[in-house]
C-alpha positions in Angstrom: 0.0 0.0 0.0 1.5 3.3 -0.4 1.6 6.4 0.8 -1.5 8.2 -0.3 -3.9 5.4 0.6 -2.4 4.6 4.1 -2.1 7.2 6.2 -0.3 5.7 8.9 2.9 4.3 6.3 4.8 7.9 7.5 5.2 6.2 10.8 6.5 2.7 9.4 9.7 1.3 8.9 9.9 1.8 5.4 13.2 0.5 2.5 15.4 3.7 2.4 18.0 2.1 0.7 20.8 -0.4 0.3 24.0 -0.6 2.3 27.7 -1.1 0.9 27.1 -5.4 1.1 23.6 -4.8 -0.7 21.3 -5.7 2.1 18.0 -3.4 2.3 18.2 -0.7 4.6 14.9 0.4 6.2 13.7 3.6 8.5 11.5 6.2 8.5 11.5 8.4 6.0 11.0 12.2 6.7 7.5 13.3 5.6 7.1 15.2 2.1 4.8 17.3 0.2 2.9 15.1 -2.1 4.0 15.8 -5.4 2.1 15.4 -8.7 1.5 12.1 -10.6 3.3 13.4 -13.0 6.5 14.3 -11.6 6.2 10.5 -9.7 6.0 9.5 -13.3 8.3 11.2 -14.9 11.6 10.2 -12.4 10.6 6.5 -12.0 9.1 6.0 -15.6 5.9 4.7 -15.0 2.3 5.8 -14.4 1.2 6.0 -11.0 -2.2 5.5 -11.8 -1.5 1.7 -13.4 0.3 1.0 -10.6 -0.9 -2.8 -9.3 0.8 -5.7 -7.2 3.1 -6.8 -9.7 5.1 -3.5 -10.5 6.9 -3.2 -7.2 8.4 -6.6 -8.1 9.2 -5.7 -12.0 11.0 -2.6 -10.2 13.3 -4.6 -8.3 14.0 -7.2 -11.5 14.8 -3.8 -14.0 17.5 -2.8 -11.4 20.9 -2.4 -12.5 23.4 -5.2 -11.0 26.9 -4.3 -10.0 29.9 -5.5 -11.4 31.2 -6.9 -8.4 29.5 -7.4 -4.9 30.9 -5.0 -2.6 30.6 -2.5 -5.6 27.4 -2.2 -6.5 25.6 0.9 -7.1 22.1 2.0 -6.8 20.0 5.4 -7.4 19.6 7.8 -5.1 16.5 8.4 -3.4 14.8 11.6 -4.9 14.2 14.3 -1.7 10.7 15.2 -3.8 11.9 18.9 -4.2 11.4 19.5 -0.2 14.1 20.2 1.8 17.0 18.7 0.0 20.0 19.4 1.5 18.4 18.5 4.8 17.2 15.0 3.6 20.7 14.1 1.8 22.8 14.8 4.9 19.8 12.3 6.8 20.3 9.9 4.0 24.1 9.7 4.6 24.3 9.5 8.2 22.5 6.2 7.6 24.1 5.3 3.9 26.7 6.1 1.9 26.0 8.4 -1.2 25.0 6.5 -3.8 24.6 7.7 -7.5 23.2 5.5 -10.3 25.3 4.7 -13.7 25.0 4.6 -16.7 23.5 0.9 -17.4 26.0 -1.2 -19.5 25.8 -2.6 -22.7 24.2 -5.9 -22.8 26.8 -7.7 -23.8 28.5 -6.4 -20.6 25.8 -6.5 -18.3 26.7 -9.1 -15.6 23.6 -11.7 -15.0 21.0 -10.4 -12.3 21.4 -12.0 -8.9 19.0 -14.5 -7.7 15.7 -13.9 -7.2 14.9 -14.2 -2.8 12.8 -17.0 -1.8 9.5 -15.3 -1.1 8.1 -14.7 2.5 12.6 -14.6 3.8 12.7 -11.6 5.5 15.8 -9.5 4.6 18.5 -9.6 7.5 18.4 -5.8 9.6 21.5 -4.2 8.4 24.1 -3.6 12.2 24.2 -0.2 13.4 26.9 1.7 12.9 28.5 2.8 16.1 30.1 -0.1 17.1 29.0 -3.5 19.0 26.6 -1.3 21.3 24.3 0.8 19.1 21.2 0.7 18.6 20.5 -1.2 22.2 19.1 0.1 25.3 21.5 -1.7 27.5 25.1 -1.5 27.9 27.9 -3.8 28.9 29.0 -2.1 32.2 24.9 -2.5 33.9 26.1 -6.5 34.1 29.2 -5.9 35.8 27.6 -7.5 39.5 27.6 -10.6 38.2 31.2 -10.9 38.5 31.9 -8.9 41.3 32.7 -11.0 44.7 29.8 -10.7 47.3 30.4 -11.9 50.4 26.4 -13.0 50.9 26.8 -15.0 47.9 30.1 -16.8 49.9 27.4 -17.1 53.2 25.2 -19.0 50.3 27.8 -21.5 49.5 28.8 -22.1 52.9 24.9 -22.6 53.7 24.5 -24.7 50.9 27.7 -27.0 51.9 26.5 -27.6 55.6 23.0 -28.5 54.1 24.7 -31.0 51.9 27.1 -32.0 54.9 24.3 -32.3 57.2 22.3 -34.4 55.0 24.9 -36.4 54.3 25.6 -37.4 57.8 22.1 -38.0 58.6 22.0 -40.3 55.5 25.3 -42.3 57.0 23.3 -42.2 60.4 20.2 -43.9 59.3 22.4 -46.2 57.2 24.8 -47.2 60.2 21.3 -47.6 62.3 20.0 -49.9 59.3 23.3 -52.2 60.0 23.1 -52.4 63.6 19.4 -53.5 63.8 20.1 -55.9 61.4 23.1 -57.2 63.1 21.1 -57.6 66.3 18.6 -59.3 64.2 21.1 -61.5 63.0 23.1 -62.1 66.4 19.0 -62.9 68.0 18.2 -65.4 65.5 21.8 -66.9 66.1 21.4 -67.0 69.9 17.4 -68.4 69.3 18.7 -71.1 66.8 21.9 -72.1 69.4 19.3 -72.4 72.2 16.7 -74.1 70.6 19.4 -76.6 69.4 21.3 -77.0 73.4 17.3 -77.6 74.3 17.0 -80.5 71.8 20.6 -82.2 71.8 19.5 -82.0 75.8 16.6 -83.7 75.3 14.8 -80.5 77.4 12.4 -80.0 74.3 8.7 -81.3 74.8 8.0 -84.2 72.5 11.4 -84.5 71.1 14.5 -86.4 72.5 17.8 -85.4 71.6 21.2 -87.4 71.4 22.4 -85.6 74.1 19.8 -86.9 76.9 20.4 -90.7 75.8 24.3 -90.1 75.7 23.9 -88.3 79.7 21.9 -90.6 80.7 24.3 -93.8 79.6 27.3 -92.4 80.2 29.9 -94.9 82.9 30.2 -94.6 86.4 33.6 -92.5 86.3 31.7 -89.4 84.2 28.6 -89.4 86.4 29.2 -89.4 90.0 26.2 -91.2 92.3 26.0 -91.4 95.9 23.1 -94.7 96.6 21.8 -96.9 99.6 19.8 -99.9 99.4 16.8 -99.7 101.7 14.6 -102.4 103.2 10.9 -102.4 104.1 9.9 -104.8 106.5 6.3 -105.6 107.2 6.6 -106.7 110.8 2.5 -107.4 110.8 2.1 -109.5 108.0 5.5 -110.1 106.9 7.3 -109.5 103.8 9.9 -106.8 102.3 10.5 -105.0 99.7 13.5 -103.5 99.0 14.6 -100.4 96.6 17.8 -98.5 95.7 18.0 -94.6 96.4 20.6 -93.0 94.3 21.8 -89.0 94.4 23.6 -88.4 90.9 25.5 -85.5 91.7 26.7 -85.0 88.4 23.3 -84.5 87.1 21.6 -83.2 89.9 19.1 -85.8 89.9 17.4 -88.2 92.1 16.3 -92.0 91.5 14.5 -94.6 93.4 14.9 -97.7 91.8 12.9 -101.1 92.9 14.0 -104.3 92.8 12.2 -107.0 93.2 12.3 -110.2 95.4 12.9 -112.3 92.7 16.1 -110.6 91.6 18.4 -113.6 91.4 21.5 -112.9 93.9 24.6 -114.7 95.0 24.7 -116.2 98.8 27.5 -116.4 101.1 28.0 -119.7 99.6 27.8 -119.0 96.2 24.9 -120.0 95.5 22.1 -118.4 94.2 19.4 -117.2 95.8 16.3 -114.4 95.5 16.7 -111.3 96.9 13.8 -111.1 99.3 15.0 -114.6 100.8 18.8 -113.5 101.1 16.9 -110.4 102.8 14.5 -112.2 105.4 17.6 -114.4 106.5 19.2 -111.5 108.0 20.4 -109.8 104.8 24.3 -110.2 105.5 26.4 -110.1 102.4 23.1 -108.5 100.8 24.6 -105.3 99.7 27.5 -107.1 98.0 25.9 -109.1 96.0 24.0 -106.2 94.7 27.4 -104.9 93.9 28.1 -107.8 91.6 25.0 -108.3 90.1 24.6 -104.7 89.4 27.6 -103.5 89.4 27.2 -100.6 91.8 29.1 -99.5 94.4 26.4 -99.2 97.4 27.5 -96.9 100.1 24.9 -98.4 103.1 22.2 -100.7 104.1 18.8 -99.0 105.5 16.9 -101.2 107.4 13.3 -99.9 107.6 10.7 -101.5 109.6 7.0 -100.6 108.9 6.7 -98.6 112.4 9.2 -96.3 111.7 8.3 -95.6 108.3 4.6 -94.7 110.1 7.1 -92.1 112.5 9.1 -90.5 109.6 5.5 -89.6 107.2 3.7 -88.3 111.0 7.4 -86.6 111.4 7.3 -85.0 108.0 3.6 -83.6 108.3 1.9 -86.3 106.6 2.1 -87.2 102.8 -0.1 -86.9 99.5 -0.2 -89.8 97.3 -1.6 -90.5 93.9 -3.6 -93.8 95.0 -4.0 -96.7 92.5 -6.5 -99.0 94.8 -8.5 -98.9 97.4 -7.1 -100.6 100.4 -9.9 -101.5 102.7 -9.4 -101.4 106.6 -8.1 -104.5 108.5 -9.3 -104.8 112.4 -7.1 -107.5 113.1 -3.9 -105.7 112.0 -5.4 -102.0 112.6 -4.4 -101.3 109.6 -7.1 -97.9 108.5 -8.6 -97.5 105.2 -7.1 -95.7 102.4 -9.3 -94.2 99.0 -8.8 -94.4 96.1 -7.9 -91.3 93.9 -5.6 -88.3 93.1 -3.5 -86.8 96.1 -4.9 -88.3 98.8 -4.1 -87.0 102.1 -1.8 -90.0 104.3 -1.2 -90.2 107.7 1.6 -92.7 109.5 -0.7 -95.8 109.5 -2.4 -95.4 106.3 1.2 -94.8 104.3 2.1 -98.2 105.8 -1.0 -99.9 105.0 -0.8 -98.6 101.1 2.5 -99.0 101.2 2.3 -102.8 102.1 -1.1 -103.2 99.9 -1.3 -106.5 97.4 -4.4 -107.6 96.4 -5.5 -110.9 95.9 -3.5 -112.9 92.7 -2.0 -109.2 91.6 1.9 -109.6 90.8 4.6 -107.9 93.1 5.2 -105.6 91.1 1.8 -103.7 92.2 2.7 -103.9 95.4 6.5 -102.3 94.6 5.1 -99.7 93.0 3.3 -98.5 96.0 6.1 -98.6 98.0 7.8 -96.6 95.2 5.2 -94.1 95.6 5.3 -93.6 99.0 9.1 -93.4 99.3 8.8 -90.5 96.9 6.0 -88.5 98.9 8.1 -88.8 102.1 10.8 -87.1 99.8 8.9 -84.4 98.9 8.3 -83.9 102.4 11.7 -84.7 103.8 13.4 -81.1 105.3 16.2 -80.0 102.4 18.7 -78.9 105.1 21.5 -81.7 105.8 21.2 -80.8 109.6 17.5 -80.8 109.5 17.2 -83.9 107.7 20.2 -85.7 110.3 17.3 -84.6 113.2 14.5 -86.1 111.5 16.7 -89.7 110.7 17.3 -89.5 114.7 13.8 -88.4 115.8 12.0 -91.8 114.1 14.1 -93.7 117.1 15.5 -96.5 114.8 19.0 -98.4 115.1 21.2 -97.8 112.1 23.8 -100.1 110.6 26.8 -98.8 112.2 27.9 -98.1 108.3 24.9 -95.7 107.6 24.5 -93.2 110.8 22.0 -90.7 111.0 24.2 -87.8 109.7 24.7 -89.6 106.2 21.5 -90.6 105.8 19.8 -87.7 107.0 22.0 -85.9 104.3 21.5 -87.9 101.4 17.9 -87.8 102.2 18.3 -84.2 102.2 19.5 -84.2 98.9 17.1 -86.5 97.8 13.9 -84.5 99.0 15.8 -81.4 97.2 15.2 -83.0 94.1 12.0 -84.5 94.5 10.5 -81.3 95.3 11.7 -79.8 92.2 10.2 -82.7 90.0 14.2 -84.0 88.7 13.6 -87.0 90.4 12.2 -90.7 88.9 11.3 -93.8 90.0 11.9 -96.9 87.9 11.8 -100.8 88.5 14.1 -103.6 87.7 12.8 -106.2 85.4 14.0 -109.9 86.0 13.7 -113.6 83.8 11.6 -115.8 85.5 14.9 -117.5 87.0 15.7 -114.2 88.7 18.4 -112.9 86.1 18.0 -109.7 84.6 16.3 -108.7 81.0 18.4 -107.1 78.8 16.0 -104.5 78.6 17.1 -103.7 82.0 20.3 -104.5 81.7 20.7 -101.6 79.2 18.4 -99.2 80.4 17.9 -98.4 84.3 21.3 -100.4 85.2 23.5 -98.8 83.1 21.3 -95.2 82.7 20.2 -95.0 86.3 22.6 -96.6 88.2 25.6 -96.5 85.6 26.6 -99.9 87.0 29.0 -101.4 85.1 32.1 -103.9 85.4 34.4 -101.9 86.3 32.1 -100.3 89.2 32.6 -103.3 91.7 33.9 -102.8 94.9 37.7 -102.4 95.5 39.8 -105.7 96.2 36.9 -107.4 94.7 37.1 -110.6 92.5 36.3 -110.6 89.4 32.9 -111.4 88.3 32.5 -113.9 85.8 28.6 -114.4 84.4 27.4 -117.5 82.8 24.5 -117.7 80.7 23.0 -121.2 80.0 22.6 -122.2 76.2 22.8 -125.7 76.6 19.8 -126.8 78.0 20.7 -129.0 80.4 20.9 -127.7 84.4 22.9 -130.1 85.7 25.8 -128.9 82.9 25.4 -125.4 84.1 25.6 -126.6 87.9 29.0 -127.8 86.5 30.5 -125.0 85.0 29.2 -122.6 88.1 31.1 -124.8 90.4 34.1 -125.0 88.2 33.9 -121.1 87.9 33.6 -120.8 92.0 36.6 -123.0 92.5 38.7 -120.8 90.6 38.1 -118.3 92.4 36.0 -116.3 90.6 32.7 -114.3 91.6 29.7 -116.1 89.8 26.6 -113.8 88.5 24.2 -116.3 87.6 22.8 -115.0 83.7 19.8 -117.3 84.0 19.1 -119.3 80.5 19.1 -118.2 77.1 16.1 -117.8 75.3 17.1 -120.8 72.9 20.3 -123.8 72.6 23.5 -123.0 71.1 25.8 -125.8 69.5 28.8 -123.5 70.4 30.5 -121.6 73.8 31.5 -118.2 73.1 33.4 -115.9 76.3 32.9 -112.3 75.5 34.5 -109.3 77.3 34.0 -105.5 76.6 36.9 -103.8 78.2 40.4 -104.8 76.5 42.0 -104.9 79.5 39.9 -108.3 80.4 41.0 -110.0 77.7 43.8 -111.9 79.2 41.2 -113.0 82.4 38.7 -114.1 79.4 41.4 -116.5 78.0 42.0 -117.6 81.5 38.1 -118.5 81.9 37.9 -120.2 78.5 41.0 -122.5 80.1 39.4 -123.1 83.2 36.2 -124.2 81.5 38.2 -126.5 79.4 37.1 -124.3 75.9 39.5 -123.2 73.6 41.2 -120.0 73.3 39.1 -119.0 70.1 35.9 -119.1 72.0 36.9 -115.8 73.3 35.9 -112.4 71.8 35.4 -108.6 72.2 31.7 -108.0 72.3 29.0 -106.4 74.3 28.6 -108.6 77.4 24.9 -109.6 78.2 25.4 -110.1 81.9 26.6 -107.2 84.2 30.1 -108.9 84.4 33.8 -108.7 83.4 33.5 -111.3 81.3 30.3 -113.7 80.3 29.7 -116.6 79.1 27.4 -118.3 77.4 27.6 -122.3 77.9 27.1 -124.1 74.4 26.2 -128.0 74.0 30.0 -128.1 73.0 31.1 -127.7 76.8 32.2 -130.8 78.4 32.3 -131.5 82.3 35.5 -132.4 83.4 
């Protein structure tokens, strides 16, 4: 649009000209006098009044091209007759003075430069002036930003403890991380170690360990026991019944073991006999043979007769007992009445009377078993102080083997109701054959367990026990070899009878130091020296042996 239809085009940026590079130059141009059409006409050759879109553009293709770029010249803009000199010292304070030539031949006119790709808009020509005209800002107004401030030094040091701080509460927490899982780890260590103690001990409910079988069997010399053999006599209706009362020391542990009547023993003759006979005929050499059918080492004999077993329960307050049977009152031996039940309150008479209770056609073993039971109440009972217990023994007004006085039993009984009242006490019976020997059941389990008898626990200066087992099926063979066993001087355990006949003898020992005394047995038997054997012996003895049909009497 020009001039004359938009009035506003005085106060546009408008082309002025071209600078020394040819790049358009634009500004405002000073306002002018409109001038005729036909002076327009006449200096730019064409008529204003035809003047469409497309001559603009055939204006800028008819322009002279210079020779050379840097050297190019173009027309100088008319000043319309108005104010010239003023408007050509304004045109070249922005431009050099331009003048148009002469246009060259054709043949020397150099090709027309290429045509700008439409809607490029021309690059602004620099101000003059240097680096810094034309803008509304200078270098200097930046300078602060490199000028040292010492808030911005405060900033850095702020922003370094920040980081610091952070850091060390990061290492904090991660150091607290490790620690709870260290103590997590160290608990479930200490949880697994105890759990695993508790089950080698055999202390966990419902689940034995190795450890409680392999305390429980270990030999005399690891385990330290302290035992008496005690007695019952029933001096109203006869009778006895006799039990072992061991303190393990090592274990802190207390036992009552019964034996039974029929427990096969030897005699002062040799021979042998049940226990509750060798016990009713005065019981002398009693406690030895226990010794080498067991072999224990017994420290004393405790003769207890029924009356003074009714003075040590009224002496110890009275007992409570678990009762199995009724045991009905008897007139003629003023015996009172006991029921039957779960702790039933006992006084002196009534503890003997359940105590010495068998019914009619039961086996002995009943009747043990309540004597077991009331053994343990009286324990329970019994004062825990050694001194205590020595004037208790000496209040129930009994004689005492000169071997067992009232200070060591009242002790040991001490000891023994110490245990009992903490529950680490047990009682257990001694199984026997029908002949009197001992099952191997037994033989294993409350001999060796309980009372950790073994071969080498027979008394000191002792002879050496020698056990025959009968395989041949003929008694008066066996009667042959006891007596040939006695006369060399050797302590016989009688084994009983094997379960069935054997063709062959056989002499086994468990300890290698027996050996030589096993050859020595085969010899005085008459067997040869290949009979003999390292093996687990089935009789509490030195060395065993087990008669086969191949023995012959001499």
């Amino acid at each position: 649009m020009n001039d004359r239809q938009d009035p506003y085009a005085a106060h546009e940026q408008q082309l002025i000209g071209y600078d020394a590079y040819g790049r358009p130059v634009y500004g405002q141009a000073p306002a002018q006098p409109a001038q005729p059409a036909q002076q327009y006409e006449q200096q730019y050759g064409y008529d204003y009044q035809g003047y469409d879109q497309q001559q603009p553009q055939q204006y800028y293709q008819q322009r002279p091209a210079a020779q050379e770029y840097g050297q190019q010249q173009y027309p100088q803009a008319p000043s319309y007759g108005y104010d010239a000199p003023q408007a050509q010292q304004q045109t070249q304070q922005w431009i050099p003075q331009q003048t148009a030539p002469e246009p060259p031949a054709a043949a020397e006119q150099p090709p027309a430069p290429a045509e700008r790709p439409a809607g490029q808009v021309p690059e602004p020509r620099r101000p003059e002036g240097g680096s810094e005209a034309g803008r509304d800002y200078r270098t200097e107004m930046f300078a602060f930003i490199d000028q040292p401030d010492e808030d911005s030094e405060d900033v850095i040091d702020w922003l370094k403890f920040t980081e610091s701080r952070t850091e060390r509460r990061e290492e904090a927490r991660r150091r607290g991380r490790n620690r709870v899982v260290a103590l997590i780890v160290v608990l479930a260590v200490f949880v697994v170690a105890g759990l695993g103690y508790l089950w080698y001990a055999g202390k966990l409910p419902f689940l034995e360990g190795p450890g409680k079988k392999t305390a429980a069997t270990a030999d005399a010399a690891a385990q330290k026991r302290d035992m008496i053999v005690v007695h019952l006599h029933n001096t109203k209706k006869g009778g006895t019944s006799s039990a072992l009362l061991v303190d393990n020391v090592t274990t802190k542990q207390g036992a009552t073991v019964l034996l039974p009547n029929a427990l096969a023993v030897a005699g002062q003759d040799g021979t042998a006999m049940a226990l509750g006979k060798a016990v009713e005929e005065g019981g002398l050499g009693t406690r030895e043979a226990l010794d080498s059918v067991l072999g224990t080492h017994i420290g004393g004999t405790w003769r207890l007769d029924t009356p003074f077993l009714e003075n040590l329960v009224e002496l110890v307050g009275g007992i409570e007992v678990d009762t199995d049977a009724a045991v009905p009152a008897d007139d003629a031996a003023k015996t009172p009445a006991v029921a039957q039940g779960q702790k039933q309150s006992l006084s002196g008479p009534m503890a003997v009377a359940y105590a010495t209770y068998r019914a009619q056609g039961e086996p002995e073993a009943k009747q043990l078993e309540r004597t077991g039971k009331v053994l343990h109440a009286v324990l329970r009972k019994f004062p825990s102080d050694p001194k205590a217990g020595a004037v208790t023994v000496e209040s129930i007004g009994q004689i005492l083997d000169p071997a067992l006085n009232a200070q060591t039993l009242g002790a040991l009984l001490a000891k023994l109701g110490a245990h009992a009242k903490v529950g680490a006490y047990r009682t257990d019976a001694i199984a026997v054959k029908a002949d009197g020997t001992l099952t191997e059941d037994a033989n294993k389990k409350v001999v060796k367990e309980v009372l950790g008898g073994s071969a080498d626990a027979a008394q000191p200066g002792a002879t050496p026990r020698v056990g025959l087992k009968d395989a041949t099926g003929d008694e008066k063979t066996q009667v042959a070899a006891k007596a040939a066993l006695m006369n060399g001087g050797y302590t016989f355990v009688d084994g009983g009878k094997a379960d069935k006949t054997a063709a062959a003898s056989q002499i086994t020992y468990q300890d290698d130091a027996q050996r030589d005394r096993a050859i020595e047995v085969a010899k005085t038997l008459g067997l040869p020296e290949t009979v003999v054997k390292k093996a687990e012996n089935v009789v509490n003895a030195e060395v065993v042996v087990i008669l086969g049909k191949d023995y012959k009497p001499s």
